[in-house]
Gaussian input, Z-matrix of N, CA and C with variables (Angstrom, degrees):
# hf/3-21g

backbone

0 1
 N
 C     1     B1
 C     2     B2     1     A1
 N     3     B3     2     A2     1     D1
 C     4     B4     3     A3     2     D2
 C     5     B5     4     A4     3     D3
 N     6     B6     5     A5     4     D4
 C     7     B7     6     A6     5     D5
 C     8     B8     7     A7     6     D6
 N     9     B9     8     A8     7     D7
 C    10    B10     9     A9     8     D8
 C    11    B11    10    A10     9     D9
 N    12    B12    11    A11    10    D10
 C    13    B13    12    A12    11    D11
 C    14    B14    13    A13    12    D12
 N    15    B15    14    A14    13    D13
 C    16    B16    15    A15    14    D14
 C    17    B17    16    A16    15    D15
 N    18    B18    17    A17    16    D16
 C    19    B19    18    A18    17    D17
 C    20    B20    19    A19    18    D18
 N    21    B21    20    A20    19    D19
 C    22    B22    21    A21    20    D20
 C    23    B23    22    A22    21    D21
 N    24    B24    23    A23    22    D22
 C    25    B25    24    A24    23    D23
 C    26    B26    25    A25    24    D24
 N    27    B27    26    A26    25    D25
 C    28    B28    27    A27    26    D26
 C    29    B29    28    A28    27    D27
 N    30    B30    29    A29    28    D28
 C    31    B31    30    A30    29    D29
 C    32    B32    31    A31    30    D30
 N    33    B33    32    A32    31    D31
 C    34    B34    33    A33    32    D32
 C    35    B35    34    A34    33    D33
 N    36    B36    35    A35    34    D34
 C    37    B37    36    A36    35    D35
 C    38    B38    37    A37    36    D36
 N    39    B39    38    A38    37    D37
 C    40    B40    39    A39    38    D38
 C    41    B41    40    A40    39    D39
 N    42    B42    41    A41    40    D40
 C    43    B43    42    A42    41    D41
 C    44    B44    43    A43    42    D42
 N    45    B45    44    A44    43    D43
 C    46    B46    45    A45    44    D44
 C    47    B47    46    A46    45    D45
 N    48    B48    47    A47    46    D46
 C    49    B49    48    A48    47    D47
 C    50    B50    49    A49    48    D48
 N    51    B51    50    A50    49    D49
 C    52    B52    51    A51    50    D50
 C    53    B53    52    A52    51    D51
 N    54    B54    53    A53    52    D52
 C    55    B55    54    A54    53    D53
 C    56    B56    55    A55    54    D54
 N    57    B57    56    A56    55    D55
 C    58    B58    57    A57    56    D56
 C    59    B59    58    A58    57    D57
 N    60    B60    59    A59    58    D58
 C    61    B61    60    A60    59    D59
 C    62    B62    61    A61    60    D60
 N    63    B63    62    A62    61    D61
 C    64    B64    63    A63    62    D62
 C    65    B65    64    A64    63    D63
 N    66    B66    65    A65    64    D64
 C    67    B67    66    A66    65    D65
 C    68    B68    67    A67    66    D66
 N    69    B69    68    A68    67    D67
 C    70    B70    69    A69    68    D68
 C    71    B71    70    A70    69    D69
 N    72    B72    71    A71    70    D70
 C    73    B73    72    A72    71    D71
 C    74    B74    73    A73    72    D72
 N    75    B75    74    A74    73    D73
 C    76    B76    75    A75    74    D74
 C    77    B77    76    A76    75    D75
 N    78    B78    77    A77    76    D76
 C    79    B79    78    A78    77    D77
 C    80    B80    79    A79    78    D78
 N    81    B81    80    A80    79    D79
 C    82    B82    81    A81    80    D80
 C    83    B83    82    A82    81    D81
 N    84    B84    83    A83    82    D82
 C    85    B85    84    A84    83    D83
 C    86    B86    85    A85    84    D84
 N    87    B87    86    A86    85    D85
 C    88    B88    87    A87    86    D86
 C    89    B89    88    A88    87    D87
 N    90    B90    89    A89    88    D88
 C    91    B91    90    A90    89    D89
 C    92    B92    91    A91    90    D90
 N    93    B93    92    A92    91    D91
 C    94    B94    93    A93    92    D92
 C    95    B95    94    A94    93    D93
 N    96    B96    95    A95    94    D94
 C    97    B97    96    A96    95    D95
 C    98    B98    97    A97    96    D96
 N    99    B99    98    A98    97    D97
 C   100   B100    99    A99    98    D98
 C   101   B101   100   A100    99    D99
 N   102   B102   101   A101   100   D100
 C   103   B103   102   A102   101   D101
 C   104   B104   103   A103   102   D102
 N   105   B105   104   A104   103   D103
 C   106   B106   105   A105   104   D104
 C   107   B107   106   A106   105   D105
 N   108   B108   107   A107   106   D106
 C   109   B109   108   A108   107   D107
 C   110   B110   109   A109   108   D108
 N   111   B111   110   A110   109   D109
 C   112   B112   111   A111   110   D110
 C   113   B113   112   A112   111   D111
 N   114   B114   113   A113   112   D112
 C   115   B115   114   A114   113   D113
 C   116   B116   115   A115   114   D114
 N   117   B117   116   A116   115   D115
 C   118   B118   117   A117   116   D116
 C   119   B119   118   A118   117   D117
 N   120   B120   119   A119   118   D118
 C   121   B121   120   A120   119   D119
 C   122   B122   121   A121   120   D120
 N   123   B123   122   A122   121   D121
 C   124   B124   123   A123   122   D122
 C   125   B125   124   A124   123   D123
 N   126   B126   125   A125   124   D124
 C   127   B127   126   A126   125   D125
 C   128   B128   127   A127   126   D126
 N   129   B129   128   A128   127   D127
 C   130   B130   129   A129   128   D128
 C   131   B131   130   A130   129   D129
 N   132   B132   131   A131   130   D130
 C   133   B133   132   A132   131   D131
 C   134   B134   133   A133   132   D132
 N   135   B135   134   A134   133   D133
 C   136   B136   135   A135   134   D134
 C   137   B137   136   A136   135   D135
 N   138   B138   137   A137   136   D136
 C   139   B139   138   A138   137   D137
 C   140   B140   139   A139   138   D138
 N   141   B141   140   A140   139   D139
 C   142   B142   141   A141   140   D140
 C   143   B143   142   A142   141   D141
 N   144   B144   143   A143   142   D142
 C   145   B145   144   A144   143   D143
 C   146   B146   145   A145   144   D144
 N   147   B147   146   A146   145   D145
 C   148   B148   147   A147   146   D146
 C   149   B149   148   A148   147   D147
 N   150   B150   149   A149   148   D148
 C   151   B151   150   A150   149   D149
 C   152   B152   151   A151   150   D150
 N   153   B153   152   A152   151   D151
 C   154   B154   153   A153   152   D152
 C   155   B155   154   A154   153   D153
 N   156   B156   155   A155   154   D154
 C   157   B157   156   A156   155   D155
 C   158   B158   157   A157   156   D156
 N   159   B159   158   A158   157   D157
 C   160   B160   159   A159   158   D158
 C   161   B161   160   A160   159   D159
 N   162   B162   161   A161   160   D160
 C   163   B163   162   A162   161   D161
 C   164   B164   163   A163   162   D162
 N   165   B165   164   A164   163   D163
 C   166   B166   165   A165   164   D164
 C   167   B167   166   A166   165   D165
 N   168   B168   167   A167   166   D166
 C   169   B169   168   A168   167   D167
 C   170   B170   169   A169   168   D168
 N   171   B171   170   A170   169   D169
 C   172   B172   171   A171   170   D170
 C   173   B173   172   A172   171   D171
 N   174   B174   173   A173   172   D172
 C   175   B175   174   A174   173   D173
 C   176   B176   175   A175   174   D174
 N   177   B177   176   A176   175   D175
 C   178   B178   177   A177   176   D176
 C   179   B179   178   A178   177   D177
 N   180   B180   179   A179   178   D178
 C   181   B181   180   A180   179   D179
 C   182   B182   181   A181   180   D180
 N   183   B183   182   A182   181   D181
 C   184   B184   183   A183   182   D182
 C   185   B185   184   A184   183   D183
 N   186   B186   185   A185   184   D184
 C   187   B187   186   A186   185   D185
 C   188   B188   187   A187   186   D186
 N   189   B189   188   A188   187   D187
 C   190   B190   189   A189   188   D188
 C   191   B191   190   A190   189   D189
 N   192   B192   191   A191   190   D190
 C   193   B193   192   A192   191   D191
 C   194   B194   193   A193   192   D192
 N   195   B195   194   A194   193   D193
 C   196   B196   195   A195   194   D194
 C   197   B197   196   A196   195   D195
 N   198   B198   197   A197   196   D196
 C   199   B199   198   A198   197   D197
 C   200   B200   199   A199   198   D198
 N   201   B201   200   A200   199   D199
 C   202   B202   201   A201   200   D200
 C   203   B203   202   A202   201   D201
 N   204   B204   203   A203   202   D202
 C   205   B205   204   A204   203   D203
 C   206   B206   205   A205   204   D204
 N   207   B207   206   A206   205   D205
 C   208   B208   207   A207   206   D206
 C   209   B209   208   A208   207   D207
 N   210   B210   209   A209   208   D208
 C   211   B211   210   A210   209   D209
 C   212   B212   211   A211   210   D210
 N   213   B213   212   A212   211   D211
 C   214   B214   213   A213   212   D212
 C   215   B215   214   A214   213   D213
 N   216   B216   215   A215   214   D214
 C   217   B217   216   A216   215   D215
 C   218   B218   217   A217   216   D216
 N   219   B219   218   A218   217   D217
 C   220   B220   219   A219   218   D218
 C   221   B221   220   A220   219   D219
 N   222   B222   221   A221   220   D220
 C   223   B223   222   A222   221   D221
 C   224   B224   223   A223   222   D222

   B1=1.4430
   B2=1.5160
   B3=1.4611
   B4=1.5871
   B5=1.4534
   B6=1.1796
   B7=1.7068
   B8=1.4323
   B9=1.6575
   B10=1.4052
   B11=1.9721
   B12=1.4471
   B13=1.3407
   B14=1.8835
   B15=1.0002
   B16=1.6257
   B17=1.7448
   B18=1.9699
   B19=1.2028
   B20=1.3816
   B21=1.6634
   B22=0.7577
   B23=1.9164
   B24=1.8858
   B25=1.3011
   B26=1.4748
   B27=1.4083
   B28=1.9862
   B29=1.6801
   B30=1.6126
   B31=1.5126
   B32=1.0254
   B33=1.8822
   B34=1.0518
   B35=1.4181
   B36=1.4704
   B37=1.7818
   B38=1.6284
   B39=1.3741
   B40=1.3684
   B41=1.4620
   B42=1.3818
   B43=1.4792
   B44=2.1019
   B45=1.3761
   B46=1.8418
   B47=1.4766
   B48=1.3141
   B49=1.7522
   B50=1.3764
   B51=1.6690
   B52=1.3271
   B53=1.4553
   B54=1.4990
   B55=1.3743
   B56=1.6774
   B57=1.0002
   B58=1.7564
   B59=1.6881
   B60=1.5472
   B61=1.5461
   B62=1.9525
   B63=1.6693
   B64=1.5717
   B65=1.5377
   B66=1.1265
   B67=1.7604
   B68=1.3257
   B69=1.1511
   B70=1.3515
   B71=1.8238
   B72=1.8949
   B73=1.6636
   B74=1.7576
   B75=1.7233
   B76=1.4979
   B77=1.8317
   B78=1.3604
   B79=2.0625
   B80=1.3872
   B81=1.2162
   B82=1.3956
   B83=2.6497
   B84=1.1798
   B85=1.2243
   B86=1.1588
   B87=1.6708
   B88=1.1466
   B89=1.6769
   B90=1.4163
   B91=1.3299
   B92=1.5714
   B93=1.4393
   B94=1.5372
   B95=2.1166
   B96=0.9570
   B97=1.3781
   B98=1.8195
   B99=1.2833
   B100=1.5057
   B101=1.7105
   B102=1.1891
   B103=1.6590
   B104=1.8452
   B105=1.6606
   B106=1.2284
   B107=2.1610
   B108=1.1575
   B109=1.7369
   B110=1.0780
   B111=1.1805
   B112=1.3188
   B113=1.5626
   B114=1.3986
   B115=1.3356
   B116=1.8808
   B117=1.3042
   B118=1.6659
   B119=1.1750
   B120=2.0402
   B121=1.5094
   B122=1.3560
   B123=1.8281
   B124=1.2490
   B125=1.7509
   B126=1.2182
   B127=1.5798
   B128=1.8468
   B129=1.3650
   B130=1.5293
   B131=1.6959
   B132=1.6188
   B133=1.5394
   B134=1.4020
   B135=1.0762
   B136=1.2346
   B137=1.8883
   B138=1.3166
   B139=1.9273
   B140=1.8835
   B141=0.6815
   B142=1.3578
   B143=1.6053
   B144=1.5289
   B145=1.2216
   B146=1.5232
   B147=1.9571
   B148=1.4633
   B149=1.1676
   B150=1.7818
   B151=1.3508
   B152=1.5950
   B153=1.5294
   B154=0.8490
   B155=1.8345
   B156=1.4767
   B157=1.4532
   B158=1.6187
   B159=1.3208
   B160=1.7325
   B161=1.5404
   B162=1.1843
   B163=1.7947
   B164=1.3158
   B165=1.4072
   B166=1.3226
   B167=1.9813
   B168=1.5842
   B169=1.7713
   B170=1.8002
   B171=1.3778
   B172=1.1315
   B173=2.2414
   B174=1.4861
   B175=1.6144
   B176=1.2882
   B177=1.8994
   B178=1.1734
   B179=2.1692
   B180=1.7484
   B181=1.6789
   B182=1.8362
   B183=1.2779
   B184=1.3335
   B185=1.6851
   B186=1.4656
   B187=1.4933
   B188=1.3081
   B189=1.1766
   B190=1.8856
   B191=1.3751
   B192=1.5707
   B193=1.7036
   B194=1.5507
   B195=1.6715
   B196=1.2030
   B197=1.5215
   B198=1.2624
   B199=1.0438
   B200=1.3656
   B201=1.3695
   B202=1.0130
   B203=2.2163
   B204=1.1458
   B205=1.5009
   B206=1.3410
   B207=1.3685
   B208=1.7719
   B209=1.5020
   B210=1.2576
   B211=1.4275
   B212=1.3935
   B213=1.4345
   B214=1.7809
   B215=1.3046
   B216=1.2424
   B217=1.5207
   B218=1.4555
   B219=1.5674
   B220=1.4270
   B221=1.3051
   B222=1.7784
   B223=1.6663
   B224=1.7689
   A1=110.92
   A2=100.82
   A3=97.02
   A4=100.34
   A5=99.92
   A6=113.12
   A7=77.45
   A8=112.20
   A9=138.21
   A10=112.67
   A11=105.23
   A12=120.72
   A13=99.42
   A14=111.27
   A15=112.77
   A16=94.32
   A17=128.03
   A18=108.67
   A19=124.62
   A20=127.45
   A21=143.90
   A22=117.43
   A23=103.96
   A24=84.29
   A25=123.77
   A26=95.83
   A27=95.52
   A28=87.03
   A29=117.11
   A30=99.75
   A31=148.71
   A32=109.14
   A33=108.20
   A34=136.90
   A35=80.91
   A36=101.50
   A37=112.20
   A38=116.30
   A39=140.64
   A40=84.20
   A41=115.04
   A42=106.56
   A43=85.87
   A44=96.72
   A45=106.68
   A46=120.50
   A47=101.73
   A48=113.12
   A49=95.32
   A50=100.80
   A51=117.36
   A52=108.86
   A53=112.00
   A54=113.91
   A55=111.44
   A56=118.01
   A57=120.18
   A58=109.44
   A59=98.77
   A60=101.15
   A61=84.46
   A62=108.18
   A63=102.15
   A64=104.89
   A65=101.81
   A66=126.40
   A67=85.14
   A68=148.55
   A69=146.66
   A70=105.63
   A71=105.52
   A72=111.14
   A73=91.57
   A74=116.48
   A75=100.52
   A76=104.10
   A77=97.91
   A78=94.58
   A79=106.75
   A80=117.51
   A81=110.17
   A82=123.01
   A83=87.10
   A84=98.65
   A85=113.23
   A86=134.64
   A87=144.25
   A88=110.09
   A89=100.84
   A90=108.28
   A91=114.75
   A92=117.87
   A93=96.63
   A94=99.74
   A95=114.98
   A96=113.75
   A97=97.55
   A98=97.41
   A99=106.52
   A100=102.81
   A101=120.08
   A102=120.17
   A103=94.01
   A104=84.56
   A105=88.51
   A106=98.84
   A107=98.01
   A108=95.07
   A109=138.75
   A110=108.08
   A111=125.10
   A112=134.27
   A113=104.72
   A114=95.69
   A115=97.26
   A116=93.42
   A117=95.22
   A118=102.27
   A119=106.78
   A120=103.62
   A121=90.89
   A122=122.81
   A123=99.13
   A124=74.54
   A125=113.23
   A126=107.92
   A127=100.28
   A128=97.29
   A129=98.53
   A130=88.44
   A131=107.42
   A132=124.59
   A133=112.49
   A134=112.33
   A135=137.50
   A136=105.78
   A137=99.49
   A138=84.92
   A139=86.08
   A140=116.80
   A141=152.10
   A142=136.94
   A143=133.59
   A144=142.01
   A145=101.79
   A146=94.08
   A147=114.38
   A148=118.64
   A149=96.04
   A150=121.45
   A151=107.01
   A152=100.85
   A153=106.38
   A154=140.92
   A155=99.94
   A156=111.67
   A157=114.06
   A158=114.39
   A159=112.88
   A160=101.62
   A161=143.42
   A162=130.93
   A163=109.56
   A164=150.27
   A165=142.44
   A166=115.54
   A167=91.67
   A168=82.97
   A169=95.11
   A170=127.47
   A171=108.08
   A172=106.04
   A173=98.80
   A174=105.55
   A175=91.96
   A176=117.90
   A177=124.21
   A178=129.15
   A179=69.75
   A180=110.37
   A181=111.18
   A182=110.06
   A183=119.26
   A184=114.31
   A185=96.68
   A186=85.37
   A187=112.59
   A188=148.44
   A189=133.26
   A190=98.07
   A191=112.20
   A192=104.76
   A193=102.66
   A194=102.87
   A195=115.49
   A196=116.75
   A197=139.22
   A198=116.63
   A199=136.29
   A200=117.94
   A201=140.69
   A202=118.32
   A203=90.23
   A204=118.50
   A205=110.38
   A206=119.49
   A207=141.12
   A208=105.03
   A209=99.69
   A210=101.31
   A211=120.10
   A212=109.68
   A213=119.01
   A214=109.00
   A215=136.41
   A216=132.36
   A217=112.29
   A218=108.79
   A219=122.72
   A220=102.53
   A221=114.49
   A222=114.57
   A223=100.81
   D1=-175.30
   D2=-179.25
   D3=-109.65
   D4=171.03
   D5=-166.86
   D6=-117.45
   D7=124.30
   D8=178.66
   D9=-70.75
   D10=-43.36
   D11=-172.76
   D12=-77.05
   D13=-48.99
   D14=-169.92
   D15=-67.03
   D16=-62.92
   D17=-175.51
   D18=-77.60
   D19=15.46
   D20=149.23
   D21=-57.38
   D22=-69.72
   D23=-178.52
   D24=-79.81
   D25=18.73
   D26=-167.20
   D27=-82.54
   D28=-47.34
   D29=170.81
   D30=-60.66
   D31=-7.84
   D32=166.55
   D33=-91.24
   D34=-21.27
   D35=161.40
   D36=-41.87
   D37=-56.80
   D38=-137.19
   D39=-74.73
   D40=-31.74
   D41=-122.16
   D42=-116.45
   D43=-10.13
   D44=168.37
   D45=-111.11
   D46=4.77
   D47=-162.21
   D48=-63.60
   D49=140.59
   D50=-169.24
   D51=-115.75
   D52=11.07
   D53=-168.40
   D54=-92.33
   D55=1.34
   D56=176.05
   D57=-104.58
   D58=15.95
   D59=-153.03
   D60=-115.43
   D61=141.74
   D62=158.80
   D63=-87.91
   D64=160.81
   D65=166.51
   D66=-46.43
   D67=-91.48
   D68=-130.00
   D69=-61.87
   D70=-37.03
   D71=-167.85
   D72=-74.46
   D73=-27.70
   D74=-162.37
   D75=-82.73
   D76=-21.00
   D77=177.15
   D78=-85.90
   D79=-13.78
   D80=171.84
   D81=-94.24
   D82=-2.97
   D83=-162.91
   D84=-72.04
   D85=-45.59
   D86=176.05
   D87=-130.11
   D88=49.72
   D89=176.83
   D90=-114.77
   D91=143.10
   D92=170.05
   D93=-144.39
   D94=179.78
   D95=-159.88
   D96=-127.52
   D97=140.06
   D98=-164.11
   D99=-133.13
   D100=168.81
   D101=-179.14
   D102=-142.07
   D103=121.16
   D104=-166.79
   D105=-121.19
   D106=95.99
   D107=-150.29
   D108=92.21
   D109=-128.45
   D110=148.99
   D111=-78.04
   D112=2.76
   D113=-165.23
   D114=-131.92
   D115=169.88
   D116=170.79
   D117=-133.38
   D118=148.83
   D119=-173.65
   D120=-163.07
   D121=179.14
   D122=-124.65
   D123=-165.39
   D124=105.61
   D125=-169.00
   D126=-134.26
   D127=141.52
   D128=-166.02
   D129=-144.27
   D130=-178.27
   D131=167.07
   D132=-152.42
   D133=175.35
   D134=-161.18
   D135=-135.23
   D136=120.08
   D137=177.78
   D138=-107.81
   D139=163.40
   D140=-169.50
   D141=-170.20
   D142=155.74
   D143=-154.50
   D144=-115.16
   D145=-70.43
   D146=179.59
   D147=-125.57
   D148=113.39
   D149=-150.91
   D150=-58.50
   D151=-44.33
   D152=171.44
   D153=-43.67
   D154=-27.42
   D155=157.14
   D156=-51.41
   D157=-56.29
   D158=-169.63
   D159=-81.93
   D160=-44.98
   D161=168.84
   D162=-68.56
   D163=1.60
   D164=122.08
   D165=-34.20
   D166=-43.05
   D167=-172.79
   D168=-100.39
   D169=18.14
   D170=-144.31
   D171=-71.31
   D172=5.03
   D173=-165.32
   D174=-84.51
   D175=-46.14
   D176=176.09
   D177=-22.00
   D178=-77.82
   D179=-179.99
   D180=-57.61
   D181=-32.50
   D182=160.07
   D183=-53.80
   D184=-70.64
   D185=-174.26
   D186=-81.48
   D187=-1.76
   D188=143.80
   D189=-40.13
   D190=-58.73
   D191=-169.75
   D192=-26.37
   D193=-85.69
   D194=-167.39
   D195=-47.06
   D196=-55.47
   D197=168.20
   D198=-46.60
   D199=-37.40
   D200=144.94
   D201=-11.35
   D202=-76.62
   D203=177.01
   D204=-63.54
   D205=-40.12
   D206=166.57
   D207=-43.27
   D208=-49.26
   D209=-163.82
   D210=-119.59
   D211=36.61
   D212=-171.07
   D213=-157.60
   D214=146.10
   D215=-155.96
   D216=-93.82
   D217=56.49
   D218=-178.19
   D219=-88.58
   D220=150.06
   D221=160.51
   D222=-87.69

């Protein structure tokens, strides 16, 4: 038979996989930019299964941040 819990999370895996995605499409995907004062800032997420998928790229996804921030009128 099938094991309900395993093809369960394999779909959910499937179905959050972040691996067809660049660093730049995953900080930009569910992000939106807000002004909070004086300042502007710029808060997004990531849904994910296996975490381990996104701290594999986490050097990646860092530097989109920063470039990111480099080049956009964030505090």
């Amino acid at each position: 038979g099938v094991d309900a819990q395993e093809y369960g999370l394999e779909m959910l895996k499937a179905g959050a996989s972040t691996l067809n995605k660049t660093a730049v499409e995953l900080i930009n995907a569910d992000a939106k930019s807000f002004n909070m004062g004086d300042y502007t800032v710029r808060i997004g997420q990531v849904n994910t299964v296996d975490l381990n998928e996104i701290l594999g790229r986490q050097a990646e996804l860092e530097q989109a941040i920063t470039e990111t921030l480099n080049n956009a009128e964030y505090d």
